[in-house]
N, C-alpha and C positions, 0 to 999 in steps of 0.2 A: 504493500500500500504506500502511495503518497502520500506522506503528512500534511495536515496544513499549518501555516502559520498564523497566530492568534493574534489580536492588535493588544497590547499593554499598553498604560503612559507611557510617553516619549516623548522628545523633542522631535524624533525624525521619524514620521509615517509617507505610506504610501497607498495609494488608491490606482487599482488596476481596471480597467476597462477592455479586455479584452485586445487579440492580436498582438499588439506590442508597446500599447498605450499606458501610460501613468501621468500620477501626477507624486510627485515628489517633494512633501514639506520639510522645513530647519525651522524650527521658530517660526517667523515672520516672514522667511522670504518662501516659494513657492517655486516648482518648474513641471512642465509639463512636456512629455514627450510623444511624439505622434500628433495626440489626439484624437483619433479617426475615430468619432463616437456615430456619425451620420447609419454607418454601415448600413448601405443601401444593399437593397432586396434585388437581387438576380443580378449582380452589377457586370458581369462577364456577357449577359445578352442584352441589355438594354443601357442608354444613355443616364449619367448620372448629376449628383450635383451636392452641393453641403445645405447639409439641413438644419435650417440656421434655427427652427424651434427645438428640434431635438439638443442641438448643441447650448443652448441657453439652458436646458432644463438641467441637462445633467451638470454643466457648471454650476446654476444656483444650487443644487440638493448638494453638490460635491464643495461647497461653502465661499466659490471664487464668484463675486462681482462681476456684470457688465456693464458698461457706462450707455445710463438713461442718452445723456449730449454727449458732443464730442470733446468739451472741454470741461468735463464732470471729471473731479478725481474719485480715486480708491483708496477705501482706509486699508493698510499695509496688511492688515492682515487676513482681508480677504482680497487680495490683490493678486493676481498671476505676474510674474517679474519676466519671465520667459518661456519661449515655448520651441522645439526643435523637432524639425522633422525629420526619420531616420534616413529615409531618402525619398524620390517623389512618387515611387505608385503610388495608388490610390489609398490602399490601405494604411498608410502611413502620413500622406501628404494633404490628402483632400480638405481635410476642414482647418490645418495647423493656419492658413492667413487667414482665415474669418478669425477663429478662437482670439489670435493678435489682434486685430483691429475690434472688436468685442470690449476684448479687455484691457487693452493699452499696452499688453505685453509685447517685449522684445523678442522680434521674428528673428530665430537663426536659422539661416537659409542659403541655399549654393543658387545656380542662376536657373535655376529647373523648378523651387519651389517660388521663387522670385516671382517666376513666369505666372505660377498659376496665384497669387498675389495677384499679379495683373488682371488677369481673367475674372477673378473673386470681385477683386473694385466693377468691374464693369457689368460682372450679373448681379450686385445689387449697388446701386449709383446711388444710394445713402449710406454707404458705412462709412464708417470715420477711415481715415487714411490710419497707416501704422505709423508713428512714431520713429520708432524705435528698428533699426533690420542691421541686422550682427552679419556678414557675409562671410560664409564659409567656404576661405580656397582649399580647392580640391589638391590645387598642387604643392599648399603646405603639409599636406597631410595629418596635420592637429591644430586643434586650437582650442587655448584655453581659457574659460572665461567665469569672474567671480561674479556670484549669485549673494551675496553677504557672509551667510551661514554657510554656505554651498559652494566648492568651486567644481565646476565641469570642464571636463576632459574628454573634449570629442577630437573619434581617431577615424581613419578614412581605411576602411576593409571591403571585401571584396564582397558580393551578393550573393546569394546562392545561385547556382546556376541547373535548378529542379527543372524540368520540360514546360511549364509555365511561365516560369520568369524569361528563360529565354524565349519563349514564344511572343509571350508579351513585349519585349524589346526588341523581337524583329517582325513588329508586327507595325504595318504604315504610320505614318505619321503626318497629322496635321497643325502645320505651325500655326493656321489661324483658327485654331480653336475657339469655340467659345462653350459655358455653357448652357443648359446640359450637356454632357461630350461623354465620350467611350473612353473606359479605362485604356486603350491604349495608347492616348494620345499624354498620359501620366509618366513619363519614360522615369528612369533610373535618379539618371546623377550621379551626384557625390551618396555612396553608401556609407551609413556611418556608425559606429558602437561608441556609448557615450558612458563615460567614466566620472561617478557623482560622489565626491568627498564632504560628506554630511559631518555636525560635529560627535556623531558617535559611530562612526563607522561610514564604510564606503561601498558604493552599489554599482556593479556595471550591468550594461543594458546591452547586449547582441543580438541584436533585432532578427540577422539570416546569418544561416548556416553554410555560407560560402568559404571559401579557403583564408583564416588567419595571418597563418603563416610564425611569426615572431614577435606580430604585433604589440600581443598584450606579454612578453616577457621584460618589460621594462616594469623595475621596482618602483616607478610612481603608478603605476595603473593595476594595485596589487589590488584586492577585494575582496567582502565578509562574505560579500553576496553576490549570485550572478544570474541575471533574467537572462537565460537563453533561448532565443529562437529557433524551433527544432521545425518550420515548416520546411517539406519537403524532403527531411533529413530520411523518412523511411521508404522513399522511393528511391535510394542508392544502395550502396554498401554496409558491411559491420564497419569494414578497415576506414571507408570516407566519414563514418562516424565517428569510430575512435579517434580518427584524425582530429576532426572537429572539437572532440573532447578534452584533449590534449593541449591545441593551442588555444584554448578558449578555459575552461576549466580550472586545469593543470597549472599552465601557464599563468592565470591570474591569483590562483593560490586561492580564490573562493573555496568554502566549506559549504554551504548552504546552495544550492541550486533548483530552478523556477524556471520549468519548462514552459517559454510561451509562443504565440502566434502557431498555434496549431489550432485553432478555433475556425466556423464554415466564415466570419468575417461580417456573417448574419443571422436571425435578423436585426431589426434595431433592437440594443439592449433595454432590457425592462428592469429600473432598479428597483420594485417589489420583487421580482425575480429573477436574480443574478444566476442564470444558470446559462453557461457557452453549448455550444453546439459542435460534436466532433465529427467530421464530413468524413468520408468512409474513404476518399480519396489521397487522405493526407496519412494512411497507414499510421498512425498514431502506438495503436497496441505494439505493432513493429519497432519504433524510434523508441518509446521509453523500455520497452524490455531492454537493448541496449544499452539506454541511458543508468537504468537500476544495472546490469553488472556490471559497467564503469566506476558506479558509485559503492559497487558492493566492494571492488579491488582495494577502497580506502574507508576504515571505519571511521574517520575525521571526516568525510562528505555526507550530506544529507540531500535527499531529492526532496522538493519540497512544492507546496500549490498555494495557492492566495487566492483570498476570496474577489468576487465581481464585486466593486464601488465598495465595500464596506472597507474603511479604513484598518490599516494592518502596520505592524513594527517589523523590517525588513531586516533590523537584528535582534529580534526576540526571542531566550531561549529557551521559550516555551513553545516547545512543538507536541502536536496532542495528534494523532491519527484520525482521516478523514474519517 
């Protein structure tokens, strides 16, 4: 069994949203990753778009402000500071520039999520402008930036390259999009795993299970805890998994491990009912059997799951069996 992890006091909780979304509090300051709350219904055959009520709702229940006018402030502490998209499909990109211009938060963004920024301004010609856009070079390949309580460490790795994502990135492309639009026109980008240094501990985020490499063996981007992205991972190999394990895992020196974005992506979530959906496609039962004898080789690692929307302690050592 997978344990879950329980929320206790703390200073540093986390609120998961499915695929590969969080929100990440210190005190006062706040970051959110992804976002992709809209998760539109059949989004691979039909045109889509961000759903700007769905995304208000679960921001106010999830306790972050949007500004009534555009030159309304937010008191700090329900304020989002930032917000980063792991890279631009759909499933990660789509609503991260509404959620910014929403809420006044600082958009970090490479020139792909920029884009759809643009596109966003012009399918709805009253939101407030962003403020605030952190531009993430790709061909720095890190960048680090303080949050107050928070500093984040985003590193530039590779995607997964499962028979979908490469479908999807060589599937046409229209520069003048607009929306509603087809996820293919959502391409890549900068891919990114983002390294968050909380005051009790530190969390990394690997969104897809594409090739590492060495990335994460540098002792600044060491971690208590690690959200790994295992879509796709059970449509390869044991050896392409172990790999993955290795330099992701291993590598980071995480104890605690949160296997996510293995979810169908839909429907829109219901937070009376925080329950994900495992698509029969995503070989799920295959990836974690893997994942448990990777973790079983070390009695120091634990696999671990976190609840939908209900706030939880990402270093809490209280683990109780689902």
């Amino acid at each position: 069994m997978v344990p879950a992890l329980d929320r206790i006091t703390h200073r540093s909780e986390m609120q998961y949203f499915g695929v590969s979304s969080f929100l990440i509090r210190d005190g006062n300051n706040t970051l959110m990753i992804d976002g992709f709350v809209s998760r539109p219904k059949n989004a691979l055959l039909r045109p889509i778009q961000p759903d700007i009520t769905s995304i208000r709702e679960i921001l106010e229940r999830s306790g972050i402000e949007t500004k009534d006018k555009c030159k309304s402030t937010i008191p700090q502490k329900s304020r989002l500071d930032a917000i980063v998209a792991m890279h631009g499909h759909f499933d990660h990109a789509l609503d991260a520039p509404l959620i910014a211009a929403l809420t006044g938060a600082t958009l970090i963004a490479d020139d792909v999520v920029n884009n759809i920024y643009t596109k966003t301004q012009a399918f709805f010609p009253n939101l407030c402008p962003i403020k605030n856009v952190h531009e993430f070079n790709e061909a720095h390949g890190k960048t680090k930036i303080d949050l107050g309580n928070m500093t984040v460490t985003l590193l530039h790795v590779e995607h997964s390259t499962n028979p979908a994502s490469v479908l999807l990135e060589r599937s046409s492309y229209d520069p003048n999009w607009t929306f509603p639009t087809r996820v293919k026109n959502l391409k890549e980008g900068a891919s990114l795993a983002a390294h968050v240094q909380t005051r009790n501990g530190s969390i990394l985020v690997v969104p897809t299970a594409g090739e590492i490499g060495t990335t994460l063996t540098d002792p600044d981007l060491q971690a208590d805890v690690i959200f790994l992205g295992i879509g796709g991972l059970g449509w390869g190999s044991r050896k392409k998994a172990e790999t993955y394990w290795a330099e992701t895992v291993l590598a980071s020196g995480a104890k605690r491990v949160v296997p996510v974005h293995w979810d169908s992506m839909s429907p829109a979530l219901d937070s009376d009912l925080p329950v994900l959906n495992a698509p029969v496609y995503e070989q799920l039962d295959r990836a974690l059997a893997w994942l448990e004898e990777f973790a079983n080789a070390d009695p120091q690692i634990n696999l671990a799951s976190v609840p939908v929307f209900k706030p939880f302690d990402p270093f809490s050592t209280s683990i109780s069996e689902r």
